[in-house]
C-alpha positions in Angstrom: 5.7 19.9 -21.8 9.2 20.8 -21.0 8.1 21.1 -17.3 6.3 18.4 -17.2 9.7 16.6 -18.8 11.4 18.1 -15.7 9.6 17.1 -13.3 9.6 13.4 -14.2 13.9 13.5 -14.8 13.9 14.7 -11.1 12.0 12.3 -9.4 13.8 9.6 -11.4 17.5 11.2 -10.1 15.8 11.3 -6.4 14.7 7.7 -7.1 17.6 6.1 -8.4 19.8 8.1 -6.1 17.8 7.4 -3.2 16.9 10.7 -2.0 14.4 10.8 -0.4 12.0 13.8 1.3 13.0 14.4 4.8 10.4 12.6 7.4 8.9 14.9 10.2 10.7 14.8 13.0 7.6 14.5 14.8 5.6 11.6 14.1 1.9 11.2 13.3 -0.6 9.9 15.5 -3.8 8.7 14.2 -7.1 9.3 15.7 -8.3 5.8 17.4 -4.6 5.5 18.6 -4.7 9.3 20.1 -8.2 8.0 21.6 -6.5 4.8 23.5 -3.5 7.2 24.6 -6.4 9.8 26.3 -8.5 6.8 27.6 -4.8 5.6 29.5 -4.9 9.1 31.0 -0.9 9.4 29.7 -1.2 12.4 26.9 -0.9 15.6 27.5 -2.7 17.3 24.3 -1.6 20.6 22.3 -4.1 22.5 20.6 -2.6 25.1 18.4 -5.3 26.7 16.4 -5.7 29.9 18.2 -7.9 31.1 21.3 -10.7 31.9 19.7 -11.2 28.8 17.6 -10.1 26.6 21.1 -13.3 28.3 22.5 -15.6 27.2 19.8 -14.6 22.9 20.0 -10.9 21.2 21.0 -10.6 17.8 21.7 -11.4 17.7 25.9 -8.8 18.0 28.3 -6.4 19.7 25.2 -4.2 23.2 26.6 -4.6 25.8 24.5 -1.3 26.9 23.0 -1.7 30.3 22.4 -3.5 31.2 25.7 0.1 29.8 27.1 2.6 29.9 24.9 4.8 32.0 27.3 4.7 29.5 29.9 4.3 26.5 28.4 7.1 24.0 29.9 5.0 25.4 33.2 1.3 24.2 32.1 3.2 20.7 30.4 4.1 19.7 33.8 7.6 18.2 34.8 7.7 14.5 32.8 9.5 16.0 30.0 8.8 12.5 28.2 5.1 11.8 28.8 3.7 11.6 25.5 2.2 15.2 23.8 0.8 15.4 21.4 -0.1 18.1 19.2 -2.8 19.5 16.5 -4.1 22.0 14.6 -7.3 22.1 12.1 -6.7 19.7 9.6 -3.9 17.6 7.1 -3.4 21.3 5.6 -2.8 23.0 8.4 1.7 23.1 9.4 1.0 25.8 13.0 1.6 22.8 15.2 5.6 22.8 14.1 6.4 26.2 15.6 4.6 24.6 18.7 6.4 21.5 18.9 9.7 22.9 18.3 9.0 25.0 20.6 8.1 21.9 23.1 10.8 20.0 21.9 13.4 23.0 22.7 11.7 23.7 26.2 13.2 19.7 26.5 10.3 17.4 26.0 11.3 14.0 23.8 7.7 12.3 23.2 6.1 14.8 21.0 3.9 13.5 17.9 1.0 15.1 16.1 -2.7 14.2 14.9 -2.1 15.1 11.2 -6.0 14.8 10.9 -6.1 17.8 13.4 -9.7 19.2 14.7 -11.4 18.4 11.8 -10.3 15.2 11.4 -11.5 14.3 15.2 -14.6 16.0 14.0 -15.1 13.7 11.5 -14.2 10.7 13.3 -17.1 11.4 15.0 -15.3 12.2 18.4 -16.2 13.9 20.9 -15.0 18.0 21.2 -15.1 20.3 24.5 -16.4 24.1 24.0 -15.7 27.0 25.9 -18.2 29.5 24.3 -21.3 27.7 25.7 
């Protein structure tokens, strides 16, 4: 009880003091709107959930991180703001910040993420690319 008494006097101070959780500092992207921006042919997608798991279903024409995370301002190509965005597996999952730091320190400004990552595609019924066929 006396937690439960805690918890509610702090979110009361953070609401009448206006505090408020810090917003990502990259935004989210959903799924139909990531699907327009591939259609356009102006996204350059991230996948960040390992090689292995890359092989077995991204979402098509996606880099996969890992494979070149030493040269990755190389494979992004030169328009440091042509939109990126970037995933991992699923609303859990936080991998894709170390990547988009990492993008955003390499000097790229249009970075955003699909918070529904690869599973969320997956069950949006979208399409995936497979390497392990």
């Amino acid at each position: 009880m006396k937690t439960l008494f805690t918890i509610l006097i702090a979110v009361l101070c953070s609401t009448l003091l206006g505090i408020k959780a810090p917003a990502s500092e990259f935004p989210d992207i959903s799924v139909d709107t990531l699907e327009e921006l591939i259609k356009s042919g102006e996204v350059v997608l991230v996948d960040v959930n390992g090689s292995k798991y890359f092989a077995k279903g991204h979402i098509p024409g996606a880099i996969d991180f890992r494979a070149h995370e030493e040269e990755i301002a190389t494979v992004l190509g030169e328009n440091q703001s042509v939109p990126i965005v970037v995933y991992c597996g699923s609303p859990s999952c936080e991998a894709y910040e170390a990547a988009a730091i990492m993008i955003r320190d390499a000097g790229y400004t249009n970075i955003r993420h699909l918070s529904a990552g690869i599973s969320g595609w997956i069950g949006a019924g979208k399409e995936t690319a497979r390497l392990d066929q």
